[in-house]
C-alpha positions in Angstrom: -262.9 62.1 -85.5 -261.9 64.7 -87.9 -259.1 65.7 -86.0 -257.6 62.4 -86.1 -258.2 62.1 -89.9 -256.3 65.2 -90.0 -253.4 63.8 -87.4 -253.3 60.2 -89.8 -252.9 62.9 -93.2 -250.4 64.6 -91.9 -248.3 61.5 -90.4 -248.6 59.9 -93.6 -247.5 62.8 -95.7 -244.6 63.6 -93.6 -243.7 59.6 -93.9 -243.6 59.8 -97.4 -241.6 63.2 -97.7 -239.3 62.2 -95.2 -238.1 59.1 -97.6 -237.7 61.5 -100.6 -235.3 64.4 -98.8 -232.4 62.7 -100.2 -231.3 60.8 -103.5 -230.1 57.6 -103.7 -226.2 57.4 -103.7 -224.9 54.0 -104.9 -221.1 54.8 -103.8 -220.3 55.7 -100.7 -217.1 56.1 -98.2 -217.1 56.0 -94.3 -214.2 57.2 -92.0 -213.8 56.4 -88.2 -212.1 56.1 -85.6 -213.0 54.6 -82.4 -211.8 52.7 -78.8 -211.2 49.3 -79.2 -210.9 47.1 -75.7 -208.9 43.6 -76.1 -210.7 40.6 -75.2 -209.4 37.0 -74.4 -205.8 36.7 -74.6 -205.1 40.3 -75.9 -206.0 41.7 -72.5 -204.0 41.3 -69.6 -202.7 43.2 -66.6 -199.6 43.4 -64.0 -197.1 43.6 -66.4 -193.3 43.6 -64.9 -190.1 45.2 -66.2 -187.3 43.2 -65.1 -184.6 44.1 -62.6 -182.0 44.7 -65.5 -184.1 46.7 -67.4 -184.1 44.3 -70.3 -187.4 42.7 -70.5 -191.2 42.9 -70.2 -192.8 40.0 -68.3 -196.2 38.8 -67.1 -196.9 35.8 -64.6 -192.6 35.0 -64.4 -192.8 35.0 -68.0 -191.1 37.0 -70.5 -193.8 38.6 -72.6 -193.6 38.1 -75.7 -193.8 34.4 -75.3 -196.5 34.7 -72.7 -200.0 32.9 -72.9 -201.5 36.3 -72.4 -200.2 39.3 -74.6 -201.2 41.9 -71.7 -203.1 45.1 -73.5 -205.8 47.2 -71.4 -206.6 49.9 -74.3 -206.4 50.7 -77.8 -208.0 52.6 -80.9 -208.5 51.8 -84.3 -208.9 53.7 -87.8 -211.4 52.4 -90.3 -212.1 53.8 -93.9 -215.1 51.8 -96.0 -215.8 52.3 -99.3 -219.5 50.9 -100.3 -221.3 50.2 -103.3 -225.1 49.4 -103.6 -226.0 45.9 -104.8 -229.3 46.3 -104.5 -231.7 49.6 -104.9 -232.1 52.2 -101.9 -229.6 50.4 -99.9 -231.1 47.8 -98.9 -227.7 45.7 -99.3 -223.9 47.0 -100.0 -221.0 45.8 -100.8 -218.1 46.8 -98.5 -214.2 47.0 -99.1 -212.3 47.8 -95.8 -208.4 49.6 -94.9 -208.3 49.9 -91.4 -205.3 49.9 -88.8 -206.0 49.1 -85.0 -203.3 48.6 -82.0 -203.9 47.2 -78.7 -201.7 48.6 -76.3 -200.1 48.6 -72.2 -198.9 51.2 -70.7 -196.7 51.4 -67.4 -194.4 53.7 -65.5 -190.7 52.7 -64.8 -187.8 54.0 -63.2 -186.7 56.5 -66.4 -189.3 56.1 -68.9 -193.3 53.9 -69.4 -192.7 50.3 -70.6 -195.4 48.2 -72.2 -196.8 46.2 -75.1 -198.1 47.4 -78.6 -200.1 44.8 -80.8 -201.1 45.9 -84.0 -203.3 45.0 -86.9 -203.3 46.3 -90.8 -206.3 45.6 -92.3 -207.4 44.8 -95.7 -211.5 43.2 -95.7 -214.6 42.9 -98.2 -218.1 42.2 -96.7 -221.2 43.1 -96.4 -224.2 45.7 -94.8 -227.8 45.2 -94.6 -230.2 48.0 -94.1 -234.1 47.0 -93.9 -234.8 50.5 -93.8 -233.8 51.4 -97.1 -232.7 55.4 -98.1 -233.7 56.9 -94.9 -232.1 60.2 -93.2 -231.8 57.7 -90.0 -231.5 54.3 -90.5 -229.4 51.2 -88.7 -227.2 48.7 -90.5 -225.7 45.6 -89.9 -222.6 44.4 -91.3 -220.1 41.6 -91.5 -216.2 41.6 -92.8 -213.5 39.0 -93.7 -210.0 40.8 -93.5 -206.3 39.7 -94.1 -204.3 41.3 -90.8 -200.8 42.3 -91.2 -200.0 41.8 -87.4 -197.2 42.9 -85.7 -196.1 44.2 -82.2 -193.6 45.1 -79.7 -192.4 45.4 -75.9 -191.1 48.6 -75.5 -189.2 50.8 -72.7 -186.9 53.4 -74.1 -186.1 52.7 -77.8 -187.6 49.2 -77.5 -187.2 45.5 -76.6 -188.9 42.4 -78.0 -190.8 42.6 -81.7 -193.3 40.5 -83.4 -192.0 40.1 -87.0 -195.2 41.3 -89.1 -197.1 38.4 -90.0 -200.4 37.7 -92.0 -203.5 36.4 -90.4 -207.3 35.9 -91.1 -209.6 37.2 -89.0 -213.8 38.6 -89.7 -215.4 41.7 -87.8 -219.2 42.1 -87.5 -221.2 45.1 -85.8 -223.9 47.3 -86.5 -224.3 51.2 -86.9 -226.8 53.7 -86.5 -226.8 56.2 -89.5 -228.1 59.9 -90.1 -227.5 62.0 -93.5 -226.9 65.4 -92.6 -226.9 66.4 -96.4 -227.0 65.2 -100.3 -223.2 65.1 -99.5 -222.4 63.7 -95.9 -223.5 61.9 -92.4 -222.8 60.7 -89.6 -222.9 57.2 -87.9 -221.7 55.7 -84.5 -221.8 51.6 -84.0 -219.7 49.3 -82.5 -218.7 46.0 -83.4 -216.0 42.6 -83.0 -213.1 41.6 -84.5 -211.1 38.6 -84.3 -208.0 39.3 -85.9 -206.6 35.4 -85.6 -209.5 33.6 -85.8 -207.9 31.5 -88.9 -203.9 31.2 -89.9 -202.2 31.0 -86.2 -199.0 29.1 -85.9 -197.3 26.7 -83.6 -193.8 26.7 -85.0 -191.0 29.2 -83.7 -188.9 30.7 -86.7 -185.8 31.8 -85.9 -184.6 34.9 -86.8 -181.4 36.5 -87.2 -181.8 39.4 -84.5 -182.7 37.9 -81.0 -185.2 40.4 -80.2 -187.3 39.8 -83.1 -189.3 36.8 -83.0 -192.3 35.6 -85.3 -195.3 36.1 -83.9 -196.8 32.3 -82.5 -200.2 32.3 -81.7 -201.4 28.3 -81.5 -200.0 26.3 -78.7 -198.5 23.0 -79.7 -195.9 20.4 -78.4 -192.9 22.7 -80.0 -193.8 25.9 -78.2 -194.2 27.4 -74.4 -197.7 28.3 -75.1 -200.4 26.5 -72.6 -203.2 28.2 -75.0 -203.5 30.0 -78.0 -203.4 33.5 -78.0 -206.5 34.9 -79.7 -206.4 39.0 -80.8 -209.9 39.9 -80.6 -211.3 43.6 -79.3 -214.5 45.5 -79.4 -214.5 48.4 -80.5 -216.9 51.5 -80.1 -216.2 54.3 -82.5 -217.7 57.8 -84.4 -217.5 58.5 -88.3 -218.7 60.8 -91.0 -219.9 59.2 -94.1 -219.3 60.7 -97.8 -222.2 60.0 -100.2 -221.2 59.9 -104.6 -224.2 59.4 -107.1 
């Protein structure tokens, strides 16, 4: 028995010293980068350059007007500033800059051909932590973003373009956090994004170089789309995290 008072007095001190190693930081900026793997109509296979050399196609049809866009990979870079709404971190405020692309890459005669679909990011959210100001805790977290999307099919110097384009999208994932220091920490999560989920368009705007062509996303009587054409990836990624008082 009195070894086991002894074991409880020491788990419960070590509790309680273990939430007071470090100070609460209401400001705070994360870095990462990560994999990201399309989902849905970003990801698509068996991509064909034409005989001539002058196009990308995929099921007999050229690619950038296919109802998939044909990625396999990609990566992203995220930075997140966050700002404590409520005390120990319980709840944050979150502003994100990110930039992801989605990408296909094959080998032709002379040089790879492929696809590139990318995505600048501007987002404000926020992340829950029902620990509180822990050395190790998890978080949830939830974004809206603005996406500057854009793209291309590419062998050589290029073929086809996306004209850069805004669209709504959210992201939502949760990390697993652990301070290292007063100063900095480390986290790994993963999470969703949907980079189209609101703002797609049926109508095909005319442009004055051939090769460019605005990126349509929602099918509708006055385009070749059978489906819309949803960007949306997971993505699994490392960071360091920078704490301010």
């Amino acid at each position: 028995m009195k070894l086991c008072k002894n074991i409880f007095i020491f788990t419960v001190l070590c509790v309680f010293s273990f939430k007071d190693v470090y100070p609460q930081s209401r400001l705070e900026i994360d870095v990462h980068i990560g994999y990201s793997h399309p989902q849905l109509e970003a990801y698509g296979t068996d991509l064909v350059l034409s005989p001539d050399q002058k196009l990308v196609t995929l099921g007999g049809k050229r690619l950038i007007n296919s109802d998939i866009l044909g990625a396999k990979t990609g990566y992203n870079v995220q930075t997140l500033l966050k700002y404590d709404i409520l005390k120990q971190g319980y709840l944050k405020g979150l502003f994100n800059m990110g930039y992801n692309m989605l990408y296909s890459k094959y080998d032709g005669p002379t040089d790879n051909y492929g696809i590139r679909i990318q995505s600048f990011s501007l987002g404000t959210g926020l992340e829950a932590n029902p620990l509180g100001n822990e050395k190790f805790y998890p978080s949830v977290f939830g974004l809206l973003r603005i996406n500057f999307m854009g793209g291309e099919t590419y062998y050589h110097a290029g073929l086809d373009a996306f004209k850069v384009t805004p669209r709504y999208g959210f992201v939502s994932g949760i990390n697993l956090n652990y301070r290292v220091s007063k100063k900095i920490g480390l986290y790994l999560g993963g999470s969703y994004s949907y980079d189209n989920a609101w703002g797609k368009r049926t109508d095909e705007v005319k442009t004055n170089d051939p090769h460019v062509i605005v990126f349509v996303d929602k099918a509708g009587p006055d385009n070749s789309l059978n489906n819309d054409r949803r960007v949306a990836y997971s993505s699994f990624y490392l960071g360091m995290k920078f704490y301010f008082k």
